[in-house]
MIDOSE-1310 file (N, C-alpha, C; in nm, 2 decimals, decimal comma, always signed):
residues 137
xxxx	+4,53/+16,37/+30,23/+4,64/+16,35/+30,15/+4,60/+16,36/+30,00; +4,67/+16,48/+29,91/+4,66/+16,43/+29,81/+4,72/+16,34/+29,68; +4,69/+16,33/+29,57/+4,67/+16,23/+29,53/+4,74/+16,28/+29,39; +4,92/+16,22/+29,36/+4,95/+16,33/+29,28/+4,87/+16,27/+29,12
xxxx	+4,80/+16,31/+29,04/+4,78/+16,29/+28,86/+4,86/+16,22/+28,80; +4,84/+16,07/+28,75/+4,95/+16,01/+28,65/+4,99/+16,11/+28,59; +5,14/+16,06/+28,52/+5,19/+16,15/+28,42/+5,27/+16,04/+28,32; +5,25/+16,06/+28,20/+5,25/+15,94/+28,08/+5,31/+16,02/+28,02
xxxx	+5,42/+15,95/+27,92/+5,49/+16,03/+27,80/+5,41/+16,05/+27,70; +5,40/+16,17/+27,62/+5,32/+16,24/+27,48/+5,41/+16,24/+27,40; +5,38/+16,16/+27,24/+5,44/+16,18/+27,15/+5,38/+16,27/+27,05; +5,46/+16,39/+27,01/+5,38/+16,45/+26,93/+5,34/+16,41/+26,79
xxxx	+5,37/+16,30/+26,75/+5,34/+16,24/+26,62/+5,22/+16,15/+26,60; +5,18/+16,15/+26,77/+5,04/+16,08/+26,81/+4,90/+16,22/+26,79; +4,95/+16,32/+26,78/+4,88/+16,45/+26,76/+4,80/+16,49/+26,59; +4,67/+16,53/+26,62/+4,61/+16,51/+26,47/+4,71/+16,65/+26,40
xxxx	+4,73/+16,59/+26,28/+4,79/+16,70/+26,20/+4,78/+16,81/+26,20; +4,65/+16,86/+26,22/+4,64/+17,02/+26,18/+4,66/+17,07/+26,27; +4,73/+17,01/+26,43/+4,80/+17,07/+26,49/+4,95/+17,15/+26,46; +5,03/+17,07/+26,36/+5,13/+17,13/+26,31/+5,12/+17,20/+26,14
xxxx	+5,00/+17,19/+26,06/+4,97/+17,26/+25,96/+4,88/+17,37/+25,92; +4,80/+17,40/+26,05/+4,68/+17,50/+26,03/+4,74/+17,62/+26,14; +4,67/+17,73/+26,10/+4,65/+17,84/+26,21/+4,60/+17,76/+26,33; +4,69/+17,76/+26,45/+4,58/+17,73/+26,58/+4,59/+17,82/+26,69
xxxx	+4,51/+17,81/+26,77/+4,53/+17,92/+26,91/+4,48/+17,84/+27,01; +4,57/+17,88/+27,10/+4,55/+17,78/+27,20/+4,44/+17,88/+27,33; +4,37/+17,86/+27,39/+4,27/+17,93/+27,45/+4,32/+17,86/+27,59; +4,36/+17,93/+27,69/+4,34/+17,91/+27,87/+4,20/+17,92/+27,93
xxxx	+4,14/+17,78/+27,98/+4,07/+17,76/+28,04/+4,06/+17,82/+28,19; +4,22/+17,83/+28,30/+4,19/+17,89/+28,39/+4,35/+18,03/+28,38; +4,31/+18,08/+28,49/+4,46/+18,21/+28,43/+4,56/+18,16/+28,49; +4,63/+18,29/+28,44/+4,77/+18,28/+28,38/+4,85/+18,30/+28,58
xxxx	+4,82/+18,39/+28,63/+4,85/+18,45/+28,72/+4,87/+18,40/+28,86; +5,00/+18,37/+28,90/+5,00/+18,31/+28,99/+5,03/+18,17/+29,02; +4,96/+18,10/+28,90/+4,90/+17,97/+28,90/+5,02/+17,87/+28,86; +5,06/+17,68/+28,90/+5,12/+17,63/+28,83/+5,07/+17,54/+28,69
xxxx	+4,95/+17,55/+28,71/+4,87/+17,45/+28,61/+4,74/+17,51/+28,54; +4,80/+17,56/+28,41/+4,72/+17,66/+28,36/+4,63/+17,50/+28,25; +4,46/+17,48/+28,24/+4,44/+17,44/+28,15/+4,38/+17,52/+28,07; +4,36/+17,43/+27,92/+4,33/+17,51/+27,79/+4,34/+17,36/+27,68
xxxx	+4,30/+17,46/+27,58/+4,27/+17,38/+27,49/+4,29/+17,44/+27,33; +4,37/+17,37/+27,18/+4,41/+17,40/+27,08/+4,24/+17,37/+27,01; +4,28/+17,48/+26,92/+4,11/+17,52/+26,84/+4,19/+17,53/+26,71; +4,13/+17,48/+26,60/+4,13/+17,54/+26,47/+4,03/+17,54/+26,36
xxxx	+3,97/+17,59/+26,27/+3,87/+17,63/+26,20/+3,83/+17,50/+26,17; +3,74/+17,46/+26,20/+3,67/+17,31/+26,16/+3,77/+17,18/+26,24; +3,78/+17,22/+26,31/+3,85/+17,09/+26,39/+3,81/+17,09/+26,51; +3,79/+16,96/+26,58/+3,76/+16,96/+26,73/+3,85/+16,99/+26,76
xxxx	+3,83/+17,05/+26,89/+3,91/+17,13/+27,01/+3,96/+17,01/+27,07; +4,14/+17,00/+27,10/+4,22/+16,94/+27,20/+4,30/+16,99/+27,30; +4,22/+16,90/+27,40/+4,27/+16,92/+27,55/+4,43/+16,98/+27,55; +4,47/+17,07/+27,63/+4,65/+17,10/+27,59/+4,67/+17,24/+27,73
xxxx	+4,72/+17,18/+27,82/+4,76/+17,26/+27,96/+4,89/+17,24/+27,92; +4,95/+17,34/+28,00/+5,11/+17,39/+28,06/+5,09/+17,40/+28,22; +5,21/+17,31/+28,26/+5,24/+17,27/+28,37/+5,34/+17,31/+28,44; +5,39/+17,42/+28,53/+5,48/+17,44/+28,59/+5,57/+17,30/+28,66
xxxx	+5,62/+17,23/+28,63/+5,67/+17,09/+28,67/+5,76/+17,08/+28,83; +5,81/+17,19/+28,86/+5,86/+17,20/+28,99/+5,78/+17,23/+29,13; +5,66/+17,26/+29,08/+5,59/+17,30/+29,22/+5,60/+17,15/+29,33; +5,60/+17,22/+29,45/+5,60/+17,12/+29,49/+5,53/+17,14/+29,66
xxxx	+5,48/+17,24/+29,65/+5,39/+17,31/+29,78/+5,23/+17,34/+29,72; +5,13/+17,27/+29,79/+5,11/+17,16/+29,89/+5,16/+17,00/+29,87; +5,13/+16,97/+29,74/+5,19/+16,91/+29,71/+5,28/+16,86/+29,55; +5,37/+16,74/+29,56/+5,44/+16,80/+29,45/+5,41/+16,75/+29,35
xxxx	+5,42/+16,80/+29,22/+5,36/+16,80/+29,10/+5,42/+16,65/+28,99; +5,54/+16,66/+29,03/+5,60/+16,54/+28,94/+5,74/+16,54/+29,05; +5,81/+16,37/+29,01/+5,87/+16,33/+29,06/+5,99/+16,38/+29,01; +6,13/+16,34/+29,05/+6,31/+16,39/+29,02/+6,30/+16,37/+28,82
xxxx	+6,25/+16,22/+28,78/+6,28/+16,20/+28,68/+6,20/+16,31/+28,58; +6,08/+16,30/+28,61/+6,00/+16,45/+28,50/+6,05/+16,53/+28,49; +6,07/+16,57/+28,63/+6,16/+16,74/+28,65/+6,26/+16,74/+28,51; +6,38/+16,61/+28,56/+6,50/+16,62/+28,50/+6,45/+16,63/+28,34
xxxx	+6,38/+16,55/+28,30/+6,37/+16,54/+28,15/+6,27/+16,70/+28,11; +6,26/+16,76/+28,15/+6,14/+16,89/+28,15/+6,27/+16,96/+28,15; +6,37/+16,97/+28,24/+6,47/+17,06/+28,19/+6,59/+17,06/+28,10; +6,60/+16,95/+28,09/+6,65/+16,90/+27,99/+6,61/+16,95/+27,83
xxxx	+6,51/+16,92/+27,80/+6,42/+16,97/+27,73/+6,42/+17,11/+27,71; +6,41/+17,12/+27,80/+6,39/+17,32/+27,81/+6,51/+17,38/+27,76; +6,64/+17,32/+27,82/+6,78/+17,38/+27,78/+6,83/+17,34/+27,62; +6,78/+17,25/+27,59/+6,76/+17,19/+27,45/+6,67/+17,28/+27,36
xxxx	+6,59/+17,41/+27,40/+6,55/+17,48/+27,35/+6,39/+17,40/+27,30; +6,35/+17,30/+27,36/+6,23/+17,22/+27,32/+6,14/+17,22/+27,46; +6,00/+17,16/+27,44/+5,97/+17,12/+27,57/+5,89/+17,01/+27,57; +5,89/+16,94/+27,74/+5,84/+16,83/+27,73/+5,69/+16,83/+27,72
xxxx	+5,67/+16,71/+27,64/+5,54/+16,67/+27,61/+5,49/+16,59/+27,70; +5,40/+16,58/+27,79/+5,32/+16,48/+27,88/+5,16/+16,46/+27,92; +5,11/+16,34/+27,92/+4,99/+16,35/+27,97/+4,99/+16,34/+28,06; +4,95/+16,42/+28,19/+4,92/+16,47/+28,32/+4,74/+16,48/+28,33
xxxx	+4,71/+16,37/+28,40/+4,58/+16,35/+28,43/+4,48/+16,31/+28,29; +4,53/+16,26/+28,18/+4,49/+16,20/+28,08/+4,48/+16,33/+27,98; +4,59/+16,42/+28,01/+4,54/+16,56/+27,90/+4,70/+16,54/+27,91; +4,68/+16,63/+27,76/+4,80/+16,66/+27,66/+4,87/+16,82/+27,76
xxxx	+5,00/+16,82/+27,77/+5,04/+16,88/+27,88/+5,19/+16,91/+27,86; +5,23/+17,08/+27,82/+5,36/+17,12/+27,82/+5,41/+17,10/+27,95; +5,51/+17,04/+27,97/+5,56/+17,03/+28,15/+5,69/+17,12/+28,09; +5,69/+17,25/+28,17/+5,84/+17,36/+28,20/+5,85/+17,32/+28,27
xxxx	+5,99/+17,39/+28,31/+6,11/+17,40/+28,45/+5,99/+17,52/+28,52; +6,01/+17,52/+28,65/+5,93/+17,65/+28,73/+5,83/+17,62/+28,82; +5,77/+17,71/+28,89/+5,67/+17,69/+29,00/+5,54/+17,78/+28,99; +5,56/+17,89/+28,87/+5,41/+17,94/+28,83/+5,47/+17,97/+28,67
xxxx	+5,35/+18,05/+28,65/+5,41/+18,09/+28,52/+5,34/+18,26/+28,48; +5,45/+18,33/+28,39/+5,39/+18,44/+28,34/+5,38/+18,44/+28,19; +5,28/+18,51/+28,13/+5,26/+18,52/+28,04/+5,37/+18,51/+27,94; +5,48/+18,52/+27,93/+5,58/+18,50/+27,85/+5,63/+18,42/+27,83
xxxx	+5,60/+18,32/+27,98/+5,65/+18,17/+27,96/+5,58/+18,11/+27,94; +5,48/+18,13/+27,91/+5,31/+18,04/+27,84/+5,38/+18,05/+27,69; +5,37/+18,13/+27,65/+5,38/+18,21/+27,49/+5,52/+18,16/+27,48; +5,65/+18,10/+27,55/+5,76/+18,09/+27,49/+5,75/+17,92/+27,53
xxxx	+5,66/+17,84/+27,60/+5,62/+17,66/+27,61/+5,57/+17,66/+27,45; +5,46/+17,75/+27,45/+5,39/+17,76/+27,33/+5,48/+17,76/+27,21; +5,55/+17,85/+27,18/+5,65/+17,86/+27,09/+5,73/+17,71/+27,05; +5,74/+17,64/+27,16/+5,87/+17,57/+27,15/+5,78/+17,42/+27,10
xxxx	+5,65/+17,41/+27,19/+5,53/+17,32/+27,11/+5,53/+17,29/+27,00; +5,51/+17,41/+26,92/+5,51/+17,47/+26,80/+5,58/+17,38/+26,69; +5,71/+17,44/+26,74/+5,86/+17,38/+26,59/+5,82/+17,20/+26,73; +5,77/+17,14/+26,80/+5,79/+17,02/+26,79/+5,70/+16,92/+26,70
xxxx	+5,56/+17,00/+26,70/+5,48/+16,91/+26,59/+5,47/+16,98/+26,41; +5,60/+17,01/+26,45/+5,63/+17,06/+26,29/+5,60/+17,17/+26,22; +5,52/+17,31/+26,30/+5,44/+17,38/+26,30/+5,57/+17,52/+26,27; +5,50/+17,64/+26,28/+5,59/+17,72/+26,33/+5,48/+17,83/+26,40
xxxx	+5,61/+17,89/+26,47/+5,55/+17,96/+26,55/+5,43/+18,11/+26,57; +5,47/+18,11/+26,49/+5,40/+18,23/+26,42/+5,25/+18,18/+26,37; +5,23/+18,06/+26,34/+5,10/+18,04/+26,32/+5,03/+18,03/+26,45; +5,10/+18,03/+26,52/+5,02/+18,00/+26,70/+4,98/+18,12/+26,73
xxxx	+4,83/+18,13/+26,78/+4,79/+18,24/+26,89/+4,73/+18,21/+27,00; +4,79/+18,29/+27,09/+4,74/+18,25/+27,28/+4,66/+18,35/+27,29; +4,56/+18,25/+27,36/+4,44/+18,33/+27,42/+4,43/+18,33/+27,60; +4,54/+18,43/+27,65/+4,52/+18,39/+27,80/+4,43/+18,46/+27,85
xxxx	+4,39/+18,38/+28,01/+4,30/+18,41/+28,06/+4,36/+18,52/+28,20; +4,34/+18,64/+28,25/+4,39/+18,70/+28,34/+4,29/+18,65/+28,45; +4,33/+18,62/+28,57/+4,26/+18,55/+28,67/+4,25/+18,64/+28,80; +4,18/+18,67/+28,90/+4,21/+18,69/+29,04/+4,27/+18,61/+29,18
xxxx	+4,26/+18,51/+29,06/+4,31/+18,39/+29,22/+4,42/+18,41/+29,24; +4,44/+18,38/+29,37/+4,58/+18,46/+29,40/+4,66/+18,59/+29,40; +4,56/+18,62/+29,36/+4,59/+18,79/+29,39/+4,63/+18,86/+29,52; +4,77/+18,93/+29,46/+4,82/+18,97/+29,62/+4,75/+19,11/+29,58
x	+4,73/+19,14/+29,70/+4,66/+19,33/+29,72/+4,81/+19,41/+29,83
């Protein structure tokens, strides 16, 4: 059986500044492809690196990712043109609506990150990772 990851509310006001004032790029730890739980991590020129995944929030095969209430407030959010902030397994964590994710919905969680810790979007750059796992042939 496994064992679903707390999941705690993220305030982005708890976030060091130069998340919302500096150039940052967010770097993917594992790929984009396929996958519901991409990690990664925000970089910027003389700043330590923070932890920061995107979480497909609906998966729910093998097992499920978050409970009715996350979902709801993740799409909520989403339709609101914003997204939810969460710690999922003690890391900083966009939770979307969805069950994997593509490149465009990385870069449009990312976007919406962005205008929440005051930033804009355009200073953000994604560094995704293209993966083979789960590769259909």
């Amino acid at each position: 059986m496994s064992v679903t990851p707390e999941i705690d509310e993220a305030d982005p006001f708890d976030l060091p500044s130069w998340v919302g004032e500096r150039e940052v790029t967010w770097v993917a730890e594992s790929g984009v492809r396929f996958g519901h739980h991409i990690t990664g991590h925000l970089t910027a020129d003389g700043e330590a690196d923070l932890a920061c995944d995107v979480l497909a929030i609906d998966q729910a095969y093998p097992t499920q990712v978050a409970d009715s209430g996350w979902r709801r407030q993740a799409h909520q959010a989403w339709h609101n043109d914003q997204v939810l902030l969460i710690s999922y397994a003690g890391r900083l964590t966009l939770a979307v609506p969805g069950h994997q994710f593509t490149a465009d919905l990385v870069l449009a969680a990312l976007a919406r990150f962005a205008k929440s810790v005051g930033g804009k979007p355009e200073r953000f750059t994604a560094a995704l990772r293209l993966s083979a796992l789960g590769r259909r042939r």
